[in-house]
C-alpha positions as CSV (number, residue, x, y, z in Angstrom):
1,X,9.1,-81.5,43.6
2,X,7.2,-82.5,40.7
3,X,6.2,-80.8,38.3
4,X,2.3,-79.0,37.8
5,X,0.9,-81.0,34.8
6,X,0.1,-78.8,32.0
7,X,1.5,-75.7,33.1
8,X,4.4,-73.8,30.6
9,X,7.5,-73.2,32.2
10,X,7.9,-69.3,33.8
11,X,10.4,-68.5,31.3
12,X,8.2,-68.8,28.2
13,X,5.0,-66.8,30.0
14,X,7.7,-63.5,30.3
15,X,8.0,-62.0,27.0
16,X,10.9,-59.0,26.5
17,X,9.2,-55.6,25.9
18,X,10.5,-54.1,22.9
19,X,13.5,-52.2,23.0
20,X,12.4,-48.5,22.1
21,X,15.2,-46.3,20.2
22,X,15.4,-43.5,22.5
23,X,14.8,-40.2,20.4
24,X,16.9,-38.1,18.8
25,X,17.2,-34.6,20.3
26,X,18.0,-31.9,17.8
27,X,20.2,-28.8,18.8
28,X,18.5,-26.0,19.7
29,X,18.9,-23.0,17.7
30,X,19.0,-19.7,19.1
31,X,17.0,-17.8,17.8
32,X,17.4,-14.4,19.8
33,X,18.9,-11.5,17.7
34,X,22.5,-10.5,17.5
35,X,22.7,-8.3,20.0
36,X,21.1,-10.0,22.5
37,X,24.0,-13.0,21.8
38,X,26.4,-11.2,22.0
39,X,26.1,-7.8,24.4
40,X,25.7,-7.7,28.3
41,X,26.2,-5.3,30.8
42,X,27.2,-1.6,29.8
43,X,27.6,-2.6,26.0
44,X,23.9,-4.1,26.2
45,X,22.7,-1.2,27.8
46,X,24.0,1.2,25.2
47,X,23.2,-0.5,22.3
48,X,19.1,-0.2,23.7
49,X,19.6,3.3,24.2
50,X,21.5,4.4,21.1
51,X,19.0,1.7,18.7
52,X,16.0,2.9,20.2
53,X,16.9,6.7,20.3
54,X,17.2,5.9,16.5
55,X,14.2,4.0,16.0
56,X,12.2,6.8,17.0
57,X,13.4,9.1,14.3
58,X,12.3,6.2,11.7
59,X,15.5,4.9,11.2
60,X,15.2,0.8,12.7
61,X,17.5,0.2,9.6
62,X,20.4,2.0,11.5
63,X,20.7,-1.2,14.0
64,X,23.1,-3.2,12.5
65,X,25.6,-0.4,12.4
66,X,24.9,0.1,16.2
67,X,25.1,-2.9,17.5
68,X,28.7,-3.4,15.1
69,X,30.3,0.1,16.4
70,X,29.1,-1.1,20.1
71,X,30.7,-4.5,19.5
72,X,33.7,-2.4,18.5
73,X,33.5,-0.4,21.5
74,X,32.4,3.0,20.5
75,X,30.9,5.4,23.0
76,X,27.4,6.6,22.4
77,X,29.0,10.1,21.2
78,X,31.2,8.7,19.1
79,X,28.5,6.4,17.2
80,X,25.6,9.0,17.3
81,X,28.7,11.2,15.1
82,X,29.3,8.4,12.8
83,X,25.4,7.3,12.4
84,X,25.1,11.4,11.2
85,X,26.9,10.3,8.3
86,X,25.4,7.4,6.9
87,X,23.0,7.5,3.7
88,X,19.8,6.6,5.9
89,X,20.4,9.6,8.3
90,X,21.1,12.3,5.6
91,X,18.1,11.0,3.8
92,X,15.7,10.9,6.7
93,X,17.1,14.8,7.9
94,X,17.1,15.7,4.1
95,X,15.9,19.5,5.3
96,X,19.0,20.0,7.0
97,X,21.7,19.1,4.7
98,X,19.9,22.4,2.7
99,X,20.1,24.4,5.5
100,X,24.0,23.7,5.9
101,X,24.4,24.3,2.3
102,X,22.4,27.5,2.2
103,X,24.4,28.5,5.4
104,X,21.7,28.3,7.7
105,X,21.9,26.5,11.5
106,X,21.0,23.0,11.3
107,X,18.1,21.2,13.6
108,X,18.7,18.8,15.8
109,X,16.5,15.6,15.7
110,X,14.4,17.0,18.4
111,X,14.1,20.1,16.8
112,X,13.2,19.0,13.3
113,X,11.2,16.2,14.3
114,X,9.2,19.1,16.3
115,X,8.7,21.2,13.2
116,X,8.1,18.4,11.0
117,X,5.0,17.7,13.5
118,X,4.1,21.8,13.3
119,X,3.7,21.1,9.7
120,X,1.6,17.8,9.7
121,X,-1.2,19.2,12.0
122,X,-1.3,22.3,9.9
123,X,-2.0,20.6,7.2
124,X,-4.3,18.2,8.5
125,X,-6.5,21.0,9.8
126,X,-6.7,22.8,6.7
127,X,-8.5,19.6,5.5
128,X,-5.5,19.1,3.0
129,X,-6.2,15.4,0.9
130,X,-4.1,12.5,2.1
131,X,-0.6,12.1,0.4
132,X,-0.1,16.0,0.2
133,X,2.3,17.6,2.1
134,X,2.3,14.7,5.0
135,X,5.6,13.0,4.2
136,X,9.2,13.6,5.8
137,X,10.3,14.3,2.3
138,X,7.4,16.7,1.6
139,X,8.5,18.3,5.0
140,X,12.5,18.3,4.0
141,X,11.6,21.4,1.5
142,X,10.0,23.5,4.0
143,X,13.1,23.0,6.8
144,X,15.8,23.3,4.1
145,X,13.7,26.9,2.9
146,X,13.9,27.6,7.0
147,X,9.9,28.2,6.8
148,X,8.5,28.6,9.8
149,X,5.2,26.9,11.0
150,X,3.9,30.2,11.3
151,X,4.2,31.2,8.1
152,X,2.8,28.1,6.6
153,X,-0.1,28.7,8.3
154,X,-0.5,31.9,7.0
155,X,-0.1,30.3,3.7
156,X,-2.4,27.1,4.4
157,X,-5.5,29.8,6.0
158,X,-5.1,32.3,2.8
159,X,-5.7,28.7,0.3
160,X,-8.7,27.6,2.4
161,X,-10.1,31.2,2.3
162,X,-9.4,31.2,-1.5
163,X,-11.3,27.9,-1.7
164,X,-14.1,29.3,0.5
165,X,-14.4,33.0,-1.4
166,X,-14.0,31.3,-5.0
167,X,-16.8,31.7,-7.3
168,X,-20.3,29.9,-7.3
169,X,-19.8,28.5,-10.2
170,X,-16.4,27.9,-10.4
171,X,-16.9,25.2,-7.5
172,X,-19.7,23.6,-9.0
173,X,-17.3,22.9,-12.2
174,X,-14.5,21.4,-10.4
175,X,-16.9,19.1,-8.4
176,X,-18.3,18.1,-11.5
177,X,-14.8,17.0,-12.4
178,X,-14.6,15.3,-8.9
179,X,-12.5,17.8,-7.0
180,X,-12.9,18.1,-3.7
181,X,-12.6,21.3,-1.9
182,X,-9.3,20.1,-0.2
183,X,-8.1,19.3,-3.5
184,X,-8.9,23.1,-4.4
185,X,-7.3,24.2,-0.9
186,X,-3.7,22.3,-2.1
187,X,-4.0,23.6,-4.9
188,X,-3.9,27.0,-4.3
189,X,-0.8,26.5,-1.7
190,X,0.6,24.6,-4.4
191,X,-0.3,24.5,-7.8
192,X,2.6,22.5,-9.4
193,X,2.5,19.8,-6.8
194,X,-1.3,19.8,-6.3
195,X,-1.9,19.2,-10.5
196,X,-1.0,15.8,-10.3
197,X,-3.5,14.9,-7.7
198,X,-6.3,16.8,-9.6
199,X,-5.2,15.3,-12.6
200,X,-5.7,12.0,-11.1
201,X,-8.9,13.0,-9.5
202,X,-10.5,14.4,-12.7
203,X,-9.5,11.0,-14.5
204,X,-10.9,9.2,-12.0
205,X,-14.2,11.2,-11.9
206,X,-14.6,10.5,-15.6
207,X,-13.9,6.6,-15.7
208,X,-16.1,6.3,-12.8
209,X,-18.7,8.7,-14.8
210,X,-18.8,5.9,-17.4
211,X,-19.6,3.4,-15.6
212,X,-22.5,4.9,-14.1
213,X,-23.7,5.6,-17.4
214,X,-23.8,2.2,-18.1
215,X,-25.6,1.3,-15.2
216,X,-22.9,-0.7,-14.1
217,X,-21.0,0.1,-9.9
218,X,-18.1,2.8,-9.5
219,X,-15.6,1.2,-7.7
220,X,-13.7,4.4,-6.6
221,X,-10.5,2.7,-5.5
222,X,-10.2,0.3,-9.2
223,X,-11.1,3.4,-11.1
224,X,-8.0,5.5,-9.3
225,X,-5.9,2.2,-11.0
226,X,-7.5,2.7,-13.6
227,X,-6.5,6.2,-14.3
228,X,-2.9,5.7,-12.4
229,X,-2.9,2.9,-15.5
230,X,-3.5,6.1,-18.1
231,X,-6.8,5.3,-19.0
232,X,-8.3,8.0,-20.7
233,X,-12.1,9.1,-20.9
234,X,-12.8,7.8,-24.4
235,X,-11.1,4.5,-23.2
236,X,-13.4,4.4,-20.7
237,X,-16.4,5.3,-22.3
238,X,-15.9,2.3,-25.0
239,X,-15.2,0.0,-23.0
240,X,-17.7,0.3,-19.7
241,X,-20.2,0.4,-22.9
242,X,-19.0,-2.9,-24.1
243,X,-19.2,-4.5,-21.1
244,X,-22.6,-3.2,-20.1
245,X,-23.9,-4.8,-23.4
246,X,-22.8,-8.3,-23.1
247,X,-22.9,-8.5,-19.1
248,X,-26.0,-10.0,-19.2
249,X,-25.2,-12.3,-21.5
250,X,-22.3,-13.8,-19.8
251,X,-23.8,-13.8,-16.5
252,X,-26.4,-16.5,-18.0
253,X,-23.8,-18.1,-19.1
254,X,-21.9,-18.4,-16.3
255,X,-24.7,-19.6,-14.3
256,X,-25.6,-22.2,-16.3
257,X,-22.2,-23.3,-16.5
258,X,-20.9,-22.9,-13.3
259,X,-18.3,-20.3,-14.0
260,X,-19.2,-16.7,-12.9
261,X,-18.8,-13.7,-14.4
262,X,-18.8,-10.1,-12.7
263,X,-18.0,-6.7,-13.3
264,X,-15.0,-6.8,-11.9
265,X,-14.1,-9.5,-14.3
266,X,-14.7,-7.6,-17.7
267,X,-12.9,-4.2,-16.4
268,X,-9.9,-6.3,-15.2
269,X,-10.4,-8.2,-19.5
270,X,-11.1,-5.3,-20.8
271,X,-9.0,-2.1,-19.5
272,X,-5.7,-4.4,-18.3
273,X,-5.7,-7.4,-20.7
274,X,-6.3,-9.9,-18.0
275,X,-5.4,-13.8,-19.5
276,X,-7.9,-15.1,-17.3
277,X,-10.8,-13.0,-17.3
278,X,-10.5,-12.7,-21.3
279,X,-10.0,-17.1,-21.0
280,X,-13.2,-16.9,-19.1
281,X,-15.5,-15.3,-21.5
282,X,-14.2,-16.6,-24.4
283,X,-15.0,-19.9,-22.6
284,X,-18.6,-19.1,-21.5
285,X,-19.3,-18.0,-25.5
286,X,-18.1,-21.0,-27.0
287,X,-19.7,-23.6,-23.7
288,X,-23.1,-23.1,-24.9
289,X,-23.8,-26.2,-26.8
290,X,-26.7,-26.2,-29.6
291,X,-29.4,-28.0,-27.8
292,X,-29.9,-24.4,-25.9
293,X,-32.2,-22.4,-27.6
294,X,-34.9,-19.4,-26.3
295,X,-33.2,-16.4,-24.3
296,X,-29.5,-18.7,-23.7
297,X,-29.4,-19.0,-27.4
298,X,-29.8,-15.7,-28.2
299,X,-27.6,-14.6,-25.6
300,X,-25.2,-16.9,-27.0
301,X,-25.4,-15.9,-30.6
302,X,-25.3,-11.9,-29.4
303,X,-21.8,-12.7,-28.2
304,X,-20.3,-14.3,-30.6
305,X,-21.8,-12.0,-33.0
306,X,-19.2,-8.9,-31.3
307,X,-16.6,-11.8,-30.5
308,X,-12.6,-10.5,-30.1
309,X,-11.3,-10.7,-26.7
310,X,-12.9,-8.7,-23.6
């Protein structure tokens, strides 16, 4: 048969799809932890009750040395013996390695985890300030003294009734120093552990004092820096002044220039020698060009007149 006139043969109208590469698969990586690798049955099952057991006395950091000893095929008696001896477990039952030395019985985890509790809620309802007397090592003195919950009671109701029968005037003083009744309350259960958290609170009173006085925002949490830092009062008073002078100034600035300036800015130049904040005023001082004049100009020439570094 002939063939169609102007028609291309078949073979040129089918064109070959590309070949695609097919993709690469990577390995999978397993990313479930050790113990779930490598235990199952009886050894998996001890290994979850001996790791969480622990975790709940605060001691997660114990599971690598559980899950080796199970590897190794320990019993549970045998490891909970040999976890009693590790750094971590002394250190978290510090109270009782007292007691032993003073010849007294020792707690066991239940136990002393119990009393340690006794001795939290106590403390919480004598309105005691956060950071005293709440911590297992705070707690680790009282079970290695073998003090009862009832007798820190005692103790903790005879300092709130000090702090409630105290003088008049005496409480209006401390307040003025920025100590809180619960701050008096530790105190008198305490006095050498309580100082340095009036200490801390009377510096932090008096740097926050200053910057009231200069009209400027008490920023409770950066004043407690400030005085962790060992700012002192006269510190304080010269430099929240300082600030407060040429705050204005530099706000101006930095509005015209795009570059703002805060508070925050000058306490961080001026009581811990921030680079950056001290760069930044520097910067809006010497910005302001000469064809500023009026309030900017004076401003400017107020600054540079005190120059130095925030």
């Amino acid at each position: 048969m002939a063939k169609t006139a102007g028609k291309a043969p078949i073979a040129n109208l089918v064109r070959p799809r590309a070949v695609q590469a097919a993709p690469i698969k990577k390995p999978l990586v397993d990313t479930r932890p050790a113990w779930e690798k490598n235990l199952s049955g009886p050894q998996r099952d001890a290994y979850l009750a001996i790791s969480n057991l622990f975790k709940s006395y605060g001691l997660e950091s114990l599971a690598n040395k559980i899950f080796d000893y199970v590897k190794n095929g320990y019993s549970a008696d045998t490891i909970s013996i040999l976890l009693q001896e590790t750094p971590e477990y002394k250190k978290r039952f510090a109270g009782n390695e007292a007691r032993r030395k003073a010849g007294l019985n020792v707690l066991s985890p239940g136990e002393y985890i119990s009393v340690e509790n006794s001795y939290r809620q106590i403390m919480k309802q004598a309105g005691l300030p956060i950071g005293f007397y709440d911590s297992t090592e705070d707690f680790a003195g009282f079970i290695g003294n073998d003090l009862s919950p009832t007798e820190l009671k005692e103790r903790a109701d005879l300092a709130v009734q000090a702090t409630a029968l105290a003088a008049p005037e005496y409480k209006q003083a401390l307040r003025q120093m920025g100590i809180s009744d619960s701050e008096m309350t530790a105190y008198w259960i305490n006095q050498s552990k309580s100082l340095p958290f009036l200490q801390k609170t009377a510096a932090t009173a008096a740097i926050g004092a200053e910057a009231l006085q200069n009209k400027l925002t008490f920023d409770k949490s950066f004043a407690e820096n400030l005085a962790t830092q060992g700012v002192t009062s006269q510190e304080a008073a010269e430099g929240y002044a300082r600030i407060a002078q040429e705050f204005g100034g530099l706000q101006t600035l930095g509005q015209i220039y795009g570059q703002a300036w805060n508070q925050r800015l000058a306490e961080e130049g001026t009581f811990l020698g921030s680079a950056q904040a001290t760069e930044r005023r520097n910067r809006l001082i010497s910005s302001e060009g000469a064809q500023f004049s009026g309030s900017t100009g004076a401003a400017r020439g107020g600054l540079a007149q005190r120059g130095g570094a925030v």
